[in-house]
C-alpha positions in Angstrom: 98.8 68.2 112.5 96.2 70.6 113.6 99.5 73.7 113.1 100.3 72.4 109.3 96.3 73.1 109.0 96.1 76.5 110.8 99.4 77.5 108.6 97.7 76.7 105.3 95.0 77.9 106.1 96.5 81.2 107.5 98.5 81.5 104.6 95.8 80.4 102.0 93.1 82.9 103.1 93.8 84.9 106.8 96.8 86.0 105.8 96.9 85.9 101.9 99.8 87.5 100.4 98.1 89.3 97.6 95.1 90.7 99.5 95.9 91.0 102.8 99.4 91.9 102.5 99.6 93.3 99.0 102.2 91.3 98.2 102.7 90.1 94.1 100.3 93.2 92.5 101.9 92.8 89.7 100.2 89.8 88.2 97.7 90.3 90.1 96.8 93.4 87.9 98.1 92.2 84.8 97.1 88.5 84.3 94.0 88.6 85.9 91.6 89.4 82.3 91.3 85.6 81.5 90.5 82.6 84.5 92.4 80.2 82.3 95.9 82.3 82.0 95.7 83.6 85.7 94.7 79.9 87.3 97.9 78.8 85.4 99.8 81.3 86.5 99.0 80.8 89.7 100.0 77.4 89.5 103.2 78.2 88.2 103.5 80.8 91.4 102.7 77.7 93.5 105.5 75.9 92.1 108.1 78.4 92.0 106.7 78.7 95.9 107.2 75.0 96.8 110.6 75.0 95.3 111.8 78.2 97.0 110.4 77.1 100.7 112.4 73.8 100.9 115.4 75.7 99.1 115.5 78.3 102.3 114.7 75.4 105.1 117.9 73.4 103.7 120.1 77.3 103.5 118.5 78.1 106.6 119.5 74.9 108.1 123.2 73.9 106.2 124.6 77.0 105.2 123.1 80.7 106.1 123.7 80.2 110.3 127.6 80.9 109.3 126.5 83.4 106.4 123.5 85.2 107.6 124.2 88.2 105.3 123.9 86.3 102.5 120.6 85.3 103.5 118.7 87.9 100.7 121.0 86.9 98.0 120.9 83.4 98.5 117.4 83.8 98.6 117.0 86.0 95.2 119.4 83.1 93.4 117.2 80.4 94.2 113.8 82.5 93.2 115.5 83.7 90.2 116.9 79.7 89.1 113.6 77.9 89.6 111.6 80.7 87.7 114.3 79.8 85.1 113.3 76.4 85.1 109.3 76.8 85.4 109.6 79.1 81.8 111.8 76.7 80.1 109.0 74.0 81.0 106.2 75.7 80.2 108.1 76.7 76.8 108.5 73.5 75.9 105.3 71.8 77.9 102.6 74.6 76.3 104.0 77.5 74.2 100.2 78.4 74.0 100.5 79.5 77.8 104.1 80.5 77.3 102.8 82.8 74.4 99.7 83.8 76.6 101.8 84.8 79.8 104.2 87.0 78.2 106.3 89.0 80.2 104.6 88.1 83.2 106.2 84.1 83.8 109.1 86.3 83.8 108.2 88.3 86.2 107.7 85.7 88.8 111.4 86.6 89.5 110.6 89.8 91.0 107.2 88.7 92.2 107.9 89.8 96.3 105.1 87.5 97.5 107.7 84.9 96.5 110.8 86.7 98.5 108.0 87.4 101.0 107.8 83.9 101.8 111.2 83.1 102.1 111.6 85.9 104.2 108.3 84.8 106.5 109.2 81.0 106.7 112.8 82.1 108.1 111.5 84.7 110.4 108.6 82.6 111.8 111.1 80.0 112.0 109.4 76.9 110.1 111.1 73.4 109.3 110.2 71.6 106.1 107.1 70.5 106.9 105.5 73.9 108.1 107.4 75.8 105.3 106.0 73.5 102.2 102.8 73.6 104.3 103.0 77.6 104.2 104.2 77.6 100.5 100.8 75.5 99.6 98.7 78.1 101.2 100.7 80.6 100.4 100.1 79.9 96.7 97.1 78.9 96.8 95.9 82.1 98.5 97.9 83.8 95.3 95.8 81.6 93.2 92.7 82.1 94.7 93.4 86.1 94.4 93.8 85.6 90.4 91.1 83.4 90.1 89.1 85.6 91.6 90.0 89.1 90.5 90.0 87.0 86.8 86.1 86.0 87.2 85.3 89.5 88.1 86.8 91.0 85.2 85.6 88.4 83.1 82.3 89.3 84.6 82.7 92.9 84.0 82.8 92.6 80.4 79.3 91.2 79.9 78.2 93.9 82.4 77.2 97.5 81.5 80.0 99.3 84.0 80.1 102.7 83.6 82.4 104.3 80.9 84.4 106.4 83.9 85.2 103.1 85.8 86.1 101.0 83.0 90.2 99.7 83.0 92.5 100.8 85.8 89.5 102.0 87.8 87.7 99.2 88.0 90.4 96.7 88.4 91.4 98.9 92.0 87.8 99.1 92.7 87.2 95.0 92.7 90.6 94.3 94.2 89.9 97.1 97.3 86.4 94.8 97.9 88.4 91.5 97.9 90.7 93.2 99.9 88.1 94.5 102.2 86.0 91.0 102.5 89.6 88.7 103.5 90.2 90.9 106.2 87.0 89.7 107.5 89.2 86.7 107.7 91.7 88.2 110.3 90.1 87.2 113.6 90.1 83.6 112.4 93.2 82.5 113.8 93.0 84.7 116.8 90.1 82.2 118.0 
């Protein structure tokens, strides 16, 4: 019990994907204006997560020890098919958020914190337990990022910030201090 709690919370804030190893920038940077659009995004990440760790445990353990050089492209299908079905639910479930997302509920496809923890849960050799335990962190960690980096720009608005670090700038600036204060978080697990 005591390793499903040191993986999630390894995953969730040690070792977070996005700001520790700057894995899924993407939304990270472009969803993060509003708390409300990048909390559900996150969710949605979460999800996708959940689905695609107990999708590689069961090719990990039934099919890819005959074919492990399909392991990346087995891996890719399954990301790619239960993105699919998360936009065609939240389509149908909330065309508000659907609308609100954009391109980026698309872009959980190519979202590599995704492929990053297929790819970890595999290497570090988990079973279904420790890989849905790892996906939960793992997405919330992604969530927490968005949530975060979303306040702060939220924040920003109603502050006077400079007219030189104002867009692109700014959004590097807060996400190198997030950055900076999880790593604080790296001898955690050590102990």
């Amino acid at each position: 019990m005591s390793d499903l709690l040191w993986i999630f919370v390894g995953a969730l804030v040690v070792n977070n994907f996005t700001l520790s190893y700057f894995l899924g920038l993407c939304p990270f940077f472009g969803v993060s204006g509003q708390l409300k659009t990048a909390f559900r995004l996150g969710l949605a990440t979460t999800f996708v997560m959940l689905i695609t760790a107990i999708a590689t445990w069961a090719l990990n353990t039934f099919v890819l020890e005959r074919f492990p050089y399909l392991r990346l492209l087995a891996f890719i299908v399954v990301i790619a098919s239960a993105v699919q079905f998360v936009e065609m639910a939240i389509k149908k479930l909330s065309p508000a958020l659907f609308a609100a997302l954009g391109i980026f509920l698309p872009l959980i496809t190519t979202n590599c914190a995704i492929l990053g923890l297929a790819l970890f849960q595999t290497s570090r050799g988990y079973g279904l337990a420790e890989g849905v335990v790892f996906a939960l962190g793992g997405g919330g960690g992604l969530t927490l990022a968005l949530a975060l980096m979303a306040s702060l720009r939220e924040d920003a608005k109603l502050s006077s910030v400079p007219q030189l670090v104002r867009g692109t700038a700014f959004s590097l600036l807060l996400a190198g201090i997030l950055s900076m204060a999880f790593m604080g978080f790296a001898g955690l697990l050590s102990a």
